[in-house]
C-alpha positions as CSV (number, residue, x, y, z in Angstrom):
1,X,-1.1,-1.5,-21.3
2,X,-1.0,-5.2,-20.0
3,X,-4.4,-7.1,-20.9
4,X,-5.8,-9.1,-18.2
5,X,-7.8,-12.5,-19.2
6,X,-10.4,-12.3,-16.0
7,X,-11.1,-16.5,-16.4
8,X,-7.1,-16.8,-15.3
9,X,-7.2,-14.0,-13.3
10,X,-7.5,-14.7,-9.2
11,X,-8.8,-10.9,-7.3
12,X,-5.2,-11.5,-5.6
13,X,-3.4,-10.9,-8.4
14,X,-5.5,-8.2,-9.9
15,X,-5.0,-6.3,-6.5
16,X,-1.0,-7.3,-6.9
17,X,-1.2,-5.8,-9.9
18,X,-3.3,-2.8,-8.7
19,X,-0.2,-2.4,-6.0
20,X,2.5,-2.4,-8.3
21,X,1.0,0.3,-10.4
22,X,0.3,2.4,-7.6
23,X,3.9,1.5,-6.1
24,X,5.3,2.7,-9.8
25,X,2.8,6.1,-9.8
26,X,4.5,7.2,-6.0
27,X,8.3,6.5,-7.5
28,X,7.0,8.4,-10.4
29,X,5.9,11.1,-8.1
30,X,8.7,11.1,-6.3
31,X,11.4,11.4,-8.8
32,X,9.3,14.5,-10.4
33,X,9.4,16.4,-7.0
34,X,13.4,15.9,-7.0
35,X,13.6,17.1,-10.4
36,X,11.6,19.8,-9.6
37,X,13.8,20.9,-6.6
38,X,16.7,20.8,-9.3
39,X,14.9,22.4,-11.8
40,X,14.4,25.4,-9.1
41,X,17.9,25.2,-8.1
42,X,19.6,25.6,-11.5
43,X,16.8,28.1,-12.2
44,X,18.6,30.4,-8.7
45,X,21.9,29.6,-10.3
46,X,20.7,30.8,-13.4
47,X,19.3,34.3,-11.5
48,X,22.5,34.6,-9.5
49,X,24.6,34.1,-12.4
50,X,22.6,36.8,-14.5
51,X,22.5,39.0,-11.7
52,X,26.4,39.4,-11.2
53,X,26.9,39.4,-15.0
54,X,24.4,42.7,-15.2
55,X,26.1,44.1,-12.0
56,X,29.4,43.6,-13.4
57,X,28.1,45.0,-16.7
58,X,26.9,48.3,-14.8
59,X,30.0,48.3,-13.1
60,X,31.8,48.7,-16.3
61,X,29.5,51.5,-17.4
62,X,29.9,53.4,-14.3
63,X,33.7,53.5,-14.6
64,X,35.1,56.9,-15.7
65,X,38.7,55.9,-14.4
66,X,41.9,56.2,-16.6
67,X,42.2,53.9,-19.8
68,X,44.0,51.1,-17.7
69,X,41.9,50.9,-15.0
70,X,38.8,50.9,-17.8
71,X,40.7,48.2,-19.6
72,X,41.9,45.9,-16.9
73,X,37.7,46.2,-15.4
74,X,36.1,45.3,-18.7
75,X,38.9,42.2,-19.7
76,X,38.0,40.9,-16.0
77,X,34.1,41.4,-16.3
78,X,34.9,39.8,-20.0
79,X,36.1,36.6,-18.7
80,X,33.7,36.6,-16.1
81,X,31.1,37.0,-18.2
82,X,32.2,34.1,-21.2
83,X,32.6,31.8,-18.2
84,X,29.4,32.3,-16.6
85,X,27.8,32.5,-20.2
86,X,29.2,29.1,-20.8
87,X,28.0,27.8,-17.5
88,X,24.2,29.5,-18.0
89,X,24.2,27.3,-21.6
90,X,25.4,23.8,-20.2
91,X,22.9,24.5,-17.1
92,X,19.8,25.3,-19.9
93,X,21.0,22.2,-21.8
94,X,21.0,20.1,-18.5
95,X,17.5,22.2,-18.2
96,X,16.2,21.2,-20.8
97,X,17.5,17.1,-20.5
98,X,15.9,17.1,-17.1
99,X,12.5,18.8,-18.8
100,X,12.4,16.3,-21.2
101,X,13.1,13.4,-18.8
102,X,10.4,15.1,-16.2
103,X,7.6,14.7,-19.5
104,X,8.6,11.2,-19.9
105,X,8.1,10.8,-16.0
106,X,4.5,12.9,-16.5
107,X,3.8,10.6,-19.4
108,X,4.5,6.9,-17.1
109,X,2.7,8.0,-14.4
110,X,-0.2,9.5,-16.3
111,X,-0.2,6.2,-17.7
112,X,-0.2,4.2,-14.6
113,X,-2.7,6.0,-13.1
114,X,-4.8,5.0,-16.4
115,X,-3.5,1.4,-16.0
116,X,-4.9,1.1,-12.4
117,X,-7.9,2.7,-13.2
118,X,-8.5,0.2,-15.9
119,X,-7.8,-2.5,-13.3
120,X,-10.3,-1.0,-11.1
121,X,-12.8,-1.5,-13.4
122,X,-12.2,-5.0,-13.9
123,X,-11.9,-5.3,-10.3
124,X,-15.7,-4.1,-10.0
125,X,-16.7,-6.4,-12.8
126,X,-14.6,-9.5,-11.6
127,X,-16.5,-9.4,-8.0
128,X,-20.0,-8.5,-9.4
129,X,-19.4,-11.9,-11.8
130,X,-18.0,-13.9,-8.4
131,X,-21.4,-12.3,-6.4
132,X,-23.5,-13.3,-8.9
133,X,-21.7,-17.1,-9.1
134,X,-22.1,-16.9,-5.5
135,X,-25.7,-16.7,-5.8
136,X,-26.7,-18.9,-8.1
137,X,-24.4,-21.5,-6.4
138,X,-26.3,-20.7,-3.4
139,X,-29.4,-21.4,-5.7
140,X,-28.4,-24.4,-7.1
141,X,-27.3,-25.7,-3.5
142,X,-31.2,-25.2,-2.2
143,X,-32.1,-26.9,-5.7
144,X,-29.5,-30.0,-4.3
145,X,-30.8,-30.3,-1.0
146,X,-34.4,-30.6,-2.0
147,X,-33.4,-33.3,-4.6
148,X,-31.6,-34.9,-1.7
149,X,-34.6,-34.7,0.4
150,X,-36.7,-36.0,-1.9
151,X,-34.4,-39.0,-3.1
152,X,-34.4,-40.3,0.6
153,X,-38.1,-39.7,1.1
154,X,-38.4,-41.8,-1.9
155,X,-36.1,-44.4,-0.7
156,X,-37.1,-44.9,2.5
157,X,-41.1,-45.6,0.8
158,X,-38.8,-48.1,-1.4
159,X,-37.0,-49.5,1.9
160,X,-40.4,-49.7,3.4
161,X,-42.3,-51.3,0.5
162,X,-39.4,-54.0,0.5
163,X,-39.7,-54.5,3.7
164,X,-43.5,-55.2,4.0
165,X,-42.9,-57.3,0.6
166,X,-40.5,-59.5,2.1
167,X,-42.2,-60.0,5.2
168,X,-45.3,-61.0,3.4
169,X,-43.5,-63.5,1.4
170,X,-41.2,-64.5,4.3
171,X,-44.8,-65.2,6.5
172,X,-47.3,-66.5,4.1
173,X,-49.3,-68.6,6.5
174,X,-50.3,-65.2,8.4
175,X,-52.1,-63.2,5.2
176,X,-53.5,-66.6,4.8
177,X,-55.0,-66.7,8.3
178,X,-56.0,-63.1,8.3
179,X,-57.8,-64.3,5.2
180,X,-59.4,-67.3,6.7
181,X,-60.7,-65.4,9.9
182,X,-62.4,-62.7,7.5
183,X,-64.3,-65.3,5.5
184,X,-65.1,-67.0,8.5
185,X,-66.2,-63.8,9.8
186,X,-64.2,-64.4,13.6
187,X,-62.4,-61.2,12.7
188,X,-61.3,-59.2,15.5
């Protein structure tokens, strides 16, 4: 089974890859239903073939005709018989080529079916992890914008300050005449 590092990982990929398995569990599928349909049809042939071998075996039993006759029946039913005989045995070996290649089928796609449900999982996991980045980003953006806010409340009492600190220095005369009318008492 592939191992997935989630920190390299994009959801995109891990639903590619989620694809791809399923994609390789319905070609699975389908090459196990074909082999199925042959399985079933070499297992007709199979019937077919034993049923004319007992027929022709009964036929043989049933004859009560003269010595050539009886002789000529079973040679035929003979060599009808080794033939099909031969034909049943290279039809079980296919059989039992095609059984062995439908387990190795069985065995992929259980396999792939474990594989995606594996990257399910990590699916689940990946998006819980992105929703909770999601919220603390969200939480550290609030955080930001009340720094923000308080950095320019902070500089416009700064730009303020400055100003009324430069304009006192720029104008002395007028804190010194403010200062003058109140100890001469004429204030306003």
């Amino acid at each position: 089974m592939q191992k997935i590092n989630l920190k390299k990982t994009t959801k995109e990929q891990m639903l590619n890859m989620l694809e791809t398995a399923w994609q390789a569990n319905a070609g699975a599928n389908e090459e196990i239903a074909a082999l199925s349909k042959r399985i079933e049809e070499q297992n007709d042939a199979l019937a077919k073939c034993v049923a004319e071998k007992n027929e022709l075996r009964d036929q043989a039993r049933d004859a009560t005709g003269n010595a050539e006759y009886w002789h000529g029946r079973f040679n035929n039913a003979f060599n009808v018989t080794e033939v099909q005989r031969q034909r049943i045995k290279e039809d079980a070996d296919e059989l039992r080529r095609e059984r062995v290649n439908v387990e190795t089928m069985t065995n992929q796609r259980n396999a792939a079916i474990a594989e995606s449900k594996d990257l399910r999982i990590k699916l689940a996991d990946t998006e819980a992890a992105l929703g909770r980045a999601n919220a603390e980003v969200s939480r550290l953006t609030v955080g930001c914008r009340q720094v923000e806010e308080e950095r320019d409340y902070m500089h416009q009492q700064w730009s303020n300050a400055k100003w009324d600190a430069n304009y006192a220095e720029a104008h002395p005369w007028r804190n010194l005449w403010a200062w003058v009318k109140r100890k001469l008492g004429c204030a306003e």
